[in-house]
C-alpha positions as CSV (number, residue, x, y, z in Angstrom):
1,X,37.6,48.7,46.0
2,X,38.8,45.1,44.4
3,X,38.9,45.0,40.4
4,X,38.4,41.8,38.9
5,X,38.7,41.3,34.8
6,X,38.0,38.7,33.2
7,X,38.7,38.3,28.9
8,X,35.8,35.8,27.8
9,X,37.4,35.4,24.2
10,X,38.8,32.6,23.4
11,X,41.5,34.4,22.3
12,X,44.3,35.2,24.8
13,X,46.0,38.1,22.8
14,X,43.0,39.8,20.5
15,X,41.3,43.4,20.3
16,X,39.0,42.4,23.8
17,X,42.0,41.3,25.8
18,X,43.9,44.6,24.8
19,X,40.5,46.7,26.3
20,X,40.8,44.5,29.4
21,X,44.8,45.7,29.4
22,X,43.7,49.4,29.1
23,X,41.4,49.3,31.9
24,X,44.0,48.0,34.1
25,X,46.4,50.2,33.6
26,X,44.2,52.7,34.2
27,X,42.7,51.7,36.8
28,X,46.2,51.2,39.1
29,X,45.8,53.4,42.1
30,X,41.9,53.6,41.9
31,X,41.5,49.9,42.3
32,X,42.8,46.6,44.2
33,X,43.6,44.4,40.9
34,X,42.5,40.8,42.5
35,X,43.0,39.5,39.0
36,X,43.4,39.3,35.5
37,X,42.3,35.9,33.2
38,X,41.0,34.9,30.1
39,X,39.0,31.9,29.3
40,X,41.4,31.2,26.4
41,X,43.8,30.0,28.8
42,X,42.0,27.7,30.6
43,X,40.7,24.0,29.4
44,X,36.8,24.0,30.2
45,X,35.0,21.0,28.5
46,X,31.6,20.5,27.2
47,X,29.1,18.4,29.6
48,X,29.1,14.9,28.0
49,X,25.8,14.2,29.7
50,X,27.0,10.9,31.9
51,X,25.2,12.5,34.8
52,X,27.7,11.9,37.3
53,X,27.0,15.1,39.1
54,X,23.5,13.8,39.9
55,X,25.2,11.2,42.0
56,X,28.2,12.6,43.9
57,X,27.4,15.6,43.5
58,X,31.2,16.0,41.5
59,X,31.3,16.9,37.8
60,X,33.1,13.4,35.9
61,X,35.1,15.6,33.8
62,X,38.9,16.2,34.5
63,X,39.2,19.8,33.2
64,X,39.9,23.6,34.8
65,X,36.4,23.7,36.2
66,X,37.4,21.0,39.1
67,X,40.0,23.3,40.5
């Protein structure tokens, strides 16, 4: 079975991203770790409302979310 866990703080080393440590560790042997993120190291902007999706289809944005 595949173990994804993702931190949804903003912050990269506080108390939620040590809870996502400890279920990794013990979940080695048990699980396939696929990954391990948190949204505190990625740049995700706010929509600025220019509606450019509407058209291409594409958000207008340059951040993490076009990768």
């Amino acid at each position: 079975m595949n173990l994804f866990l993702l931190n949804a703080s903003p912050k990269n080393y506080g108390a939620t991203q040590r809870i996502v440590d400890l279920i990794a560790e013990e979940a080695v042997g048990q699980f396939e770790l696929i990954t391990k993120c948190c949204l505190g190291d990625v740049d995700i902007s706010y929509c600025k409302g220019c509606k450019t999706c509407y058209v291409t289809g594409i958000c207008g944005i340059e951040d993490d979310m076009s990768i």
